[in-house]
C-alpha positions in Angstrom: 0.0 0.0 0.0 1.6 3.4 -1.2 0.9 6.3 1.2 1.9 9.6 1.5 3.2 10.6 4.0 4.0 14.6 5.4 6.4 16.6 3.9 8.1 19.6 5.1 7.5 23.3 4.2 9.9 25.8 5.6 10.7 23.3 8.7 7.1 22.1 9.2 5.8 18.6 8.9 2.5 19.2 6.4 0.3 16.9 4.6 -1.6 14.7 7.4 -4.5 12.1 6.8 -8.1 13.6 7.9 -8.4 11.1 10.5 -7.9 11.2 14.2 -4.7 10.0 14.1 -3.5 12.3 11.7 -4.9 14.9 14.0 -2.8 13.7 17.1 0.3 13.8 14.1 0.0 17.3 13.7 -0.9 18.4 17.3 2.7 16.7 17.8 4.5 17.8 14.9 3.6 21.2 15.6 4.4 21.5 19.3 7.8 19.7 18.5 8.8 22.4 15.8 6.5 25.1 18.6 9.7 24.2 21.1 12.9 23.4 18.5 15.8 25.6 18.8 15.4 26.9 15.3 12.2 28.5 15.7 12.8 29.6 19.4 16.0 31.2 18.1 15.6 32.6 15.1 12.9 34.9 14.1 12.6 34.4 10.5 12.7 30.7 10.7 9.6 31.4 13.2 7.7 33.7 11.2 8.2 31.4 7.7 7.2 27.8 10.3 4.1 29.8 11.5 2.8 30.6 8.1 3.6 26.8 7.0 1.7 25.3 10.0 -1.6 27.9 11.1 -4.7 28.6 9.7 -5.3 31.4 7.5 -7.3 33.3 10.3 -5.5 32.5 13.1 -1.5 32.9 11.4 -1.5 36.7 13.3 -2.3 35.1 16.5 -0.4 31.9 16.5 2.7 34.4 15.3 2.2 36.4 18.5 2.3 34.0 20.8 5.1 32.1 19.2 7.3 35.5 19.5 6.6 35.5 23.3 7.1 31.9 23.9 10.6 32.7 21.9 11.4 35.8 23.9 10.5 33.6 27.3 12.8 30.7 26.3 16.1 32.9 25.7 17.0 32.6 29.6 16.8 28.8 29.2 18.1 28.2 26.2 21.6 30.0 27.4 22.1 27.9 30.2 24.9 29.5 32.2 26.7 31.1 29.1 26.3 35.5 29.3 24.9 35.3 26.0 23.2 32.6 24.1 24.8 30.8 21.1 22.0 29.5 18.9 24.2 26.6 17.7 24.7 25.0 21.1 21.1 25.6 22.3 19.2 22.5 23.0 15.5 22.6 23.1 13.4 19.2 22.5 10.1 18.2 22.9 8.9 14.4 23.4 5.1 13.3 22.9 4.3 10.8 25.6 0.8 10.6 25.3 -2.1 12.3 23.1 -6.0 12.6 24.1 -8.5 13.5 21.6 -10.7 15.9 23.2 -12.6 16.6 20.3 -13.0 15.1 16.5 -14.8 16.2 13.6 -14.5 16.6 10.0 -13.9 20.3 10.1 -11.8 20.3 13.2 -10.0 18.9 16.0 -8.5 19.1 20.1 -5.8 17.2 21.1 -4.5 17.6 25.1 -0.8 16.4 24.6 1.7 15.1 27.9 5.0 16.1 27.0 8.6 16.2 28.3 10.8 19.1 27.3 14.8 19.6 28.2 16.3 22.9 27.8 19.6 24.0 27.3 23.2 24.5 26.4 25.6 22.2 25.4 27.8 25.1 26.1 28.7 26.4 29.8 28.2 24.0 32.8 24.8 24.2 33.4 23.0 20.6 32.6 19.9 21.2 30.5 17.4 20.9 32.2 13.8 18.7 32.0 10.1 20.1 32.2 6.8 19.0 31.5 3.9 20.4 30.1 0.5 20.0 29.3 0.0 21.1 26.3 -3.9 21.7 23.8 -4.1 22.0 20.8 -6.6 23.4 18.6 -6.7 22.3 14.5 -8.8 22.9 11.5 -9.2 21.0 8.6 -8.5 24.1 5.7 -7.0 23.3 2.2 -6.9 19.7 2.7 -4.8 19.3 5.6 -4.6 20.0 9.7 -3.8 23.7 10.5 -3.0 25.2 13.7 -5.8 27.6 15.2 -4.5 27.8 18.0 -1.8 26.4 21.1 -2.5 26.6 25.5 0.0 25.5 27.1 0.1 24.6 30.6 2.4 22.8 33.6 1.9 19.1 33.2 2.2 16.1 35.1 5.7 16.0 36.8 7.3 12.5 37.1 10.3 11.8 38.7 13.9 10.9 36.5 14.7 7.6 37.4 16.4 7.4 40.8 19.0 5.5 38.9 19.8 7.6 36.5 22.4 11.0 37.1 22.3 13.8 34.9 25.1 14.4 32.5 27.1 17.4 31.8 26.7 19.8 29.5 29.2 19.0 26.6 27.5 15.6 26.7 24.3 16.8 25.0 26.6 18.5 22.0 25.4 15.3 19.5 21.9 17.2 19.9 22.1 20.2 19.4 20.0 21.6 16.0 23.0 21.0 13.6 23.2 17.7 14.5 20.2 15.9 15.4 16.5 15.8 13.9 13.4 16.4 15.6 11.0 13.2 15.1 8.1 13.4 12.6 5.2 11.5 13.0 2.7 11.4 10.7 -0.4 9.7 11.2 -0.5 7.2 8.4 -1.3 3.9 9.4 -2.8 0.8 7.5 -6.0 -1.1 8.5 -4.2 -3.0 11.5 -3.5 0.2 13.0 0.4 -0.4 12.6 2.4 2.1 11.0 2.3 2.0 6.4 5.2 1.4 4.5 8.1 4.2 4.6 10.0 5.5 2.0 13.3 4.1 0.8 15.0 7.2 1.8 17.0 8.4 5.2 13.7 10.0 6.5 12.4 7.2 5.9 14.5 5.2 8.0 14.2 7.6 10.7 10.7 7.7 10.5 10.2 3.7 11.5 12.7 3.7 13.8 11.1 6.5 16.1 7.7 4.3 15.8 9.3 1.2 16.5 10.7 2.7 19.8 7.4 4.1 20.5 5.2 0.7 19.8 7.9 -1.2 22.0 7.6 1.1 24.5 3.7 0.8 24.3 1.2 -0.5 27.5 0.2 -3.3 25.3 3.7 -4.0 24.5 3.2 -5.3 28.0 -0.6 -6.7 28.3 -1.5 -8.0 25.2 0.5 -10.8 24.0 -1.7 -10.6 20.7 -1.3 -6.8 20.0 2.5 -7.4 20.6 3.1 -10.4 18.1 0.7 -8.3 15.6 3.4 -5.1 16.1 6.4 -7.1 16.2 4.9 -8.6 12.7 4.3 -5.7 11.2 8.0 -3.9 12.0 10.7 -7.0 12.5 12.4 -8.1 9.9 11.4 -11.4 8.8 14.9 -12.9 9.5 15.1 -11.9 13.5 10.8 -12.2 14.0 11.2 -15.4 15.9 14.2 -14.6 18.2 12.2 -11.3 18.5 9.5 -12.6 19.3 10.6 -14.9 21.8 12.8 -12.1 23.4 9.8 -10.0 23.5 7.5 -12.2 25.2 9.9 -13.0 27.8 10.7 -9.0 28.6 7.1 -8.5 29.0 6.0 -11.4 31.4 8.6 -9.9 33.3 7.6 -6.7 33.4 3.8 -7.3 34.1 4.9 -9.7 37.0 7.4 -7.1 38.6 4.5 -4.4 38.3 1.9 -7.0 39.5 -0.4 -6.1 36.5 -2.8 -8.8 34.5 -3.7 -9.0 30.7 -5.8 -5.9 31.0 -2.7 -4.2 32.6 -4.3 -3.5 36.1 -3.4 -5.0 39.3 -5.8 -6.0 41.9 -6.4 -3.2 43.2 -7.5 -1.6 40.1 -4.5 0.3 39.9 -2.5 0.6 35.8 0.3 0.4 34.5 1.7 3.6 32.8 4.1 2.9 30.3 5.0 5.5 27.3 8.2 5.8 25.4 8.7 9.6 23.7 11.6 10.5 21.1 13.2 13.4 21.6 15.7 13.8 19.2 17.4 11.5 16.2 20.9 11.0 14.6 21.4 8.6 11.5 24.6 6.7 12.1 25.0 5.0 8.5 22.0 4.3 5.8 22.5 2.3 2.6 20.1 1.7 0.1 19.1 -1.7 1.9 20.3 -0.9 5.7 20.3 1.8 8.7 21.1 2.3 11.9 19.2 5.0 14.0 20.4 6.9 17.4 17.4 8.1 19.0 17.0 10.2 22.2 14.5 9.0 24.3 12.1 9.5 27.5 10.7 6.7 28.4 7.7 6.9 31.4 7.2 3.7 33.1 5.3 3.2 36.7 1.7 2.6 38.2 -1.0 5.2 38.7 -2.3 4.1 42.0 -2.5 4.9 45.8 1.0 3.3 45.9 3.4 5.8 45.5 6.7 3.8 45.5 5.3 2.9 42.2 4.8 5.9 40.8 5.9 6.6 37.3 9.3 7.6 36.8 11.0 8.8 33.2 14.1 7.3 32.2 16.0 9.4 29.4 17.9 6.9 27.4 20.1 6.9 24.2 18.6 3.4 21.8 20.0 2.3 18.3 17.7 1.5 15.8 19.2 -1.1 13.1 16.9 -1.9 10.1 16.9 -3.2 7.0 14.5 -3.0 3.8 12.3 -5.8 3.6 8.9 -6.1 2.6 8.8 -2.7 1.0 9.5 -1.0 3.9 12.0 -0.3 6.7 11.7 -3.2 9.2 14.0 -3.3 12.7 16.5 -6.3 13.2 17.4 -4.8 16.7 16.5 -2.1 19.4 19.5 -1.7 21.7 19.6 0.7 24.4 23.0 2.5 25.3 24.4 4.8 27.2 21.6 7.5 29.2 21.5 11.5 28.3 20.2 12.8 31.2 18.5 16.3 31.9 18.3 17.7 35.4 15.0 17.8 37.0 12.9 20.2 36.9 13.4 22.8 39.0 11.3 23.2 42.0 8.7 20.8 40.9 7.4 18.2 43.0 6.4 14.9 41.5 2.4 14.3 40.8 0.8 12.0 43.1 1.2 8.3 41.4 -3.0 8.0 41.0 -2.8 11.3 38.8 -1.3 9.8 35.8 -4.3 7.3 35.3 -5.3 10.4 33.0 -2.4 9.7 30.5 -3.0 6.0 30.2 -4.8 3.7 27.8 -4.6 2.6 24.0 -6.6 5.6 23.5 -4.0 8.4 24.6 -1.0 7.0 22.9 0.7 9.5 20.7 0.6 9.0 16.7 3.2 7.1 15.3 5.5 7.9 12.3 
C-alpha cells in the first residue's frame, strides 16, 4: 500500500491524513517544531514555520504567541553562558501521550503530555527537563490540519529515574539543531492500526525507527500478548521475527509480574500500568540503500497510577540504536539496543504528581501517533 506521508514546508511537517490520528500527528508535529531551537531562536525561521503550519485566520495570533514563547525561552536556552549561542542551544520536545478531546471533520482538540529539556551544550549548566501540558486546537482548511490555536500549561511531573544522574553539559553537544532531527510522526497507518510502508530514503529510515521505539515502549507491549506479536509482525524483519518474538515475550511477562499487572494491565487493586516511550531527538549513524542504523533520544515513562506511591511513574531518558533493513517494501527493525543514558536535570522546583494522577495519561486511546 503506497501512502503519502507529510512533507516539510519551511521546517514544518504538512500533509496529514483527515483522521484522528493524523490529528494527534499534527498536534505533535507542531508542538515539536512550537519548542525546537530553530524556531525559538531565530525569528525568521519562526515567522516562515508559522505561516507553513496555522490557519489562514488565526497565522496573526499563533505568530504572536510564538514570538513571546521565543522571547520567554532565551534565559533557558543559554544555560549559564552570558549570551546565548543558537548553535549550542538545545530545546526538544517528546510526545508521551495524546487525548482526543474533540473530533470532527472540520476540526480537531488534542491535550498532549510532553517532556521538554532545555539548554546549552555550552557552559556548565545541565539542561534541564520540564513537563507540560499542552492543547491544541486544529482545522481541517486546504486539505490538511492547521493550527488555530496552542495553550500550554504545567503538566504532570514525574520523577527521572532514581538510577539515573544527569550528565554534563558537553555531553548533550550530539543534539544540538545541527546535529540531530526532531521526530516526525505522521499519522498514516494501514487497516491493523500499525504504521504504512516508509519510504526508501534516510527520513524514511528515521521515521520507522522513532515508531518502532514508541510501539515497544507501548502499555500493550506489555498486556496484550496478541497486540505485541501483531506489532512485532508488522516492524521486525522477517529474519530476526522469531528470536524477537521470543525475546519480546519473555521482557514482558517480566515486566507485568514485577508491576503486579494482569492482561488488561491493572493489578488487583484496580490500579494501571503507565508505560509510554517519547523520542526526543534523532541522529542517522549509517544508511544504505538496503540498511540503517538510527540513534534516538529518548524519555521513556514507566510506573503505576495508583495509591502506591513507591510505584509511581518515573522517566528514564535513554540513548537506543535502531538497526533496520529494507524488507517487505518498507523499513523493518532487526534490533533495538539501548545505550548509554543523556540525562537532563529535574525540573526545578517541581514536586512529583501523586502516582493516582497519571491514570489520565493512560490507555490505547491516549498513545501518541506514530511515524
Amino acid at each position: 500500500m503506497n501512502v503519502e506521508r507529510a512533507r516539510t514546508v519551511d521546517g514544518v511537517p504538512v500533509g496529514y491524513p483527515h483522521t484522528q490520528d493524523g490529528a494527534k500527528a499534527a498536534a505533535a508535529n507542531f508542538t515539536v517544531v512550537g519548542g525546537s531551537a530553530a524556531f525559538l531562536t531565530n525569528n525568521e525561521r519562526r515567522h516562515r514555520a508559522v505561516a507553513a503550519m496555522a490557519a489562514r485566520d488565526a497565522a496573526d495570533t499563533v505568530g504572536k504567541k510564538a514570538d513571546l514563547a521565543a522571547a520567554e525561552a532565551v534565559a533557558a536556552l543559554r544555560g549559564d553562558t552570558t549570551e546565548l549561542a543558537a548553535g549550542q542551544a538545545i530545546a526538544r520536545t517528546g510526545v508521551l501521550s495524546a487525548r482526543v478531546l474533540g473530533y470532527d471533520d472540520q476540526g480537531a482538540m488534542v491535550r498532549l503530555w510532553t517532556t521538554t529539556v532545555r539548554g546549552s551544550a555550552a557552559g556548565h549548566a545541565t539542561p534541564k527537563a520540564g513537563y507540560r501540558s499542552v492543547t491544541v486546537t486544529l482545522v481541517w482548511e486546504a486539505n490538511d490540519w492547521k493550527l488555530k490555536d496552542s495553550a500550554s500549561t504545567a503538566g504532570l511531573v514525574a520523577p527521572i529515574d532514581a538510577r539515573q544522574a544527569a550528565n554534563v553539559a558537553a555531553d548533550f553537544s550530539g543534539y544540538v539543531p545541527a546535529a540531530a532531527a526532531d521526530p516526525v510522526v505522521t499519522g498514516a497507518i494501514r487497516s491493523d492500526g500499525f504504521p504504512a510502508p516508509y519510504e526508501q530514503n534516510e527520513r524514511g529510515a528515521r521515521a520507522a525507527a522513532v515508531s518502532a521505539v514508541m510501539l515497544y515502549g507501548d502499555t500493550r507491549f506489555f498486556t496484550d500478548e496478541q497486540w505485541r506479536h501483531r506489532m512485532l509482525a508488522a516492524t521486525a524483519a522477517p529474519s530476526v521475527l522469531k528470536s524477537v518474538t521470543s525475546d519480546s515475550d519473555a521482557t514482558a511477562r517480566l515486566v507485568a509480574e514485577n508491576r503486579g499487572v494482569g492482561t488488561d494491565g491493572k493489578s488487583a487493586d484496580g490500579s494501571e500500568l503507565i508505560t509510554r516511550t517519547a523520542v526526543l531527538a534523532a541522529r542517522t549513524i549509517s544508511r544504505s540503500g538496503q540498511a540503517a542504523s538510527i540513534e534516538l533520544w529518548t524519555a521513556s515513562a514507566g510506573g503505576v497510577a495508583g495509591k502506591e506511591e513507591t510505584r509511581r511513574p518515573q522517566v528514564a531518558f535513554l540513548r537506543m540504536t535502531v538497526d533496520l533493513v529494507w524488507a517487505d517494501g518498507t523499513w523493518k527493525t532487526t534490533a533495538v539496543t539501548p545505550s548509554a543514558p543523556l540525562v537532563p536535570s529535574p525540573p526545578a522546583m517541581q514536586q512529583a504528581d501523586s502516582a493516582d494522577a497519571f491514570a489520565e495519561v493512560g490507555g490505547a486511546g491516549n498513545a501518541p501517533a506514530t511515524a
